[in-house]
C-alpha positions, 0 to 999 in steps of 0.5 A, spaced: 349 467 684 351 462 683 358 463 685 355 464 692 351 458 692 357 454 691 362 456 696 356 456 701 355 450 700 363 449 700 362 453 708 357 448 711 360 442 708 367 443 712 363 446 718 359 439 718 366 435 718 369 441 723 364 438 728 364 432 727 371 431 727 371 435 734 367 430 736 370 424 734 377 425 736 374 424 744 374 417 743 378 412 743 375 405 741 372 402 734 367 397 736 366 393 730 360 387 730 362 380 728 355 380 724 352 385 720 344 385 721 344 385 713 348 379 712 346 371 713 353 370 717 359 373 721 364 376 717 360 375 710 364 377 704 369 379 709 365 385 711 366 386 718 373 385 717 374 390 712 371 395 717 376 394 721 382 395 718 380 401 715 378 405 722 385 401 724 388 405 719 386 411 720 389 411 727 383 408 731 383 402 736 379 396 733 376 392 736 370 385 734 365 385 740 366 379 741 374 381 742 376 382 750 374 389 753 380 393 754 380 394 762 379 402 761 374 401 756 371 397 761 371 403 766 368 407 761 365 404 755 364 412 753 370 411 750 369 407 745 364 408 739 360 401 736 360 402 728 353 400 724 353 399 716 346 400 713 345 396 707 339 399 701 339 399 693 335 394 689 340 395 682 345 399 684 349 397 692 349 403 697 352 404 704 352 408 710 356 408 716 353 410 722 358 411 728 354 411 735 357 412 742 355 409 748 349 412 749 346 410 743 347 416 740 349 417 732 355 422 732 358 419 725 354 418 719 357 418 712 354 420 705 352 413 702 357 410 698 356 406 692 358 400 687 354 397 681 358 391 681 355 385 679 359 381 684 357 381 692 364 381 694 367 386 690 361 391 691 360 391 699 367 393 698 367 398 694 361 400 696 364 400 703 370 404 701 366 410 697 362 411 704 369 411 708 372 416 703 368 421 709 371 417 715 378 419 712 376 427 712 375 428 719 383 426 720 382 423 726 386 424 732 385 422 739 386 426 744 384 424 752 378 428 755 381 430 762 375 427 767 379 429 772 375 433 777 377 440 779 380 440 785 378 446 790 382 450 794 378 450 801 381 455 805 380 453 812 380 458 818 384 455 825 378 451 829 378 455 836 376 450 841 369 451 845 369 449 852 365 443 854 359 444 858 361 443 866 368 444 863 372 448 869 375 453 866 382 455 868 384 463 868 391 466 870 389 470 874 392 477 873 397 479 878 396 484 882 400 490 882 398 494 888 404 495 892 405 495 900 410 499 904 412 497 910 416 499 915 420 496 920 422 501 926 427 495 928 434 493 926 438 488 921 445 486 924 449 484 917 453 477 917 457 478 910 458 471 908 462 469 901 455 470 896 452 476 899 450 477 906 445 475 912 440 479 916 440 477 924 435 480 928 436 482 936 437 475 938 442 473 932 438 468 929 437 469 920 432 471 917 434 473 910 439 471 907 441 475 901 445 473 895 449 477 890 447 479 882 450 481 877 448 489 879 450 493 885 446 494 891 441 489 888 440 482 891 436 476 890 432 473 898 433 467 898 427 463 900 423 468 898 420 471 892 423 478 893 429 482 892 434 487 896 436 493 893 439 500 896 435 506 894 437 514 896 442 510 902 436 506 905 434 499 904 429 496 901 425 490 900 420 486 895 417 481 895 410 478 894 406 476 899 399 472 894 401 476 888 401 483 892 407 487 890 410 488 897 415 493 899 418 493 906 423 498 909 429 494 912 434 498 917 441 494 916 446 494 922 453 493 918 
């Protein structure tokens, strides 16, 4: 029975500095007052001045609250943690150490530590150092709590711009494919020239010119938005006439 209750006791004293070490580790400063409320005068019997140098030597950065604040202290006083001694005892000296953050809450608190020594001095100090035995247990270390925030991945759709109202809308119009035969019962007399052909009508005037392409019996009108092709030995014409596809029967005179 009694084995167990020990090494109970044993289980919640390391989970107590467990946590508490996980929480001191998150900050940064130790923040040390010139004047303890106990003591007439700054820094009496050195007090103060002990106080920093220990928490210096277990890797904090101390500071006396009359010191200058460091820029990212300033920015964020949580990283800083204000140390408090309490003082009590009449024939034996006792001291805690209160450690709060900057909500003014106590994340830290030691076991009292204590001295019957008979000098002021020399008791505060051994006092002080029995109370920092608990201090040394929690192995500090900083580590830097990331308050960055999380950036979001927002996946944006393409805007589709919305006409205005009273915007005039401008729509291609669709080309329409209806075709048109025409026939044409007179005669085109041929002028060869060096790129193709001209078409004469009856009193030898031009009216079409056709020029070569890269295919046989297929030429492009000059002119007009049309081709001149031989199809089943006869010729014919297309072109559009107010995007209606028009196809025109031509009888060549060569």
């Amino acid at each position: 029975m009694l084995k167990k209750s020990y090494f109970l006791g044993i289980s919640l004293f390391l989970l107590f500095f467990s946590a508490y070490a996980q929480n001191i580790n998150e900050y940064k400063y130790i923040i040390v007052p010139k004047k303890y409320d106990f003591l007439e005068s700054q820094n009496q019997y050195q007090l103060n001045g002990l106080t920093k140098f220990l928490f210096k030597k277990e890797g904090f950065i101390t500071l006396f609250d009359t010191d200058t604040t460091p820029l990212d202290l300033k920015n964020n006083p949580c990283l800083g943690l204000s140390v408090n001694l309490k003082e009590s005892g009449f024939t034996v000296m006792y001291i805690e150490i209160f450690l709060r953050n900057c909500r003014g809450k106590i994340v830290f608190k030691s076991k009292k530590g204590k001295s019957k020594n008979k000098d002021y001095k020399s008791e505060y100090h051994e006092a002080l150092r029995m109370a920092f035995k608990d201090v040394k247990a929690l192995h500090y270390k900083y580590i830097a709590k990331n308050t960055a925030p999380k950036s979001k991945v927002v996946e944006t759709k393409p805007k589709v711009a919305k006409p205005k109202k009273n915007a005039i809308v401008v729509k291609d119009k669709p080309i329409k494919k209806q075709e048109v035969i025409l026939k044409n019962k007179s005669f085109l007399s041929v002028k060869l020239i060096p790129n193709g052909f001209q078409l004469l009508n009856n009193t030898m005037q031009i009216k079409y010119t056709a020029l070569k392409t890269s295919q046989s019996n297929i030429y492009l009108l000059k002119g007009l938005h049309g081709i001149l092709y031989k199809k089943n030995d006869a010729w014919y014409m297309d072109f559009y006439d107010k995007d209606i596809l028009k196809t025109k029967k031509v009888n060549l005179k060569f």
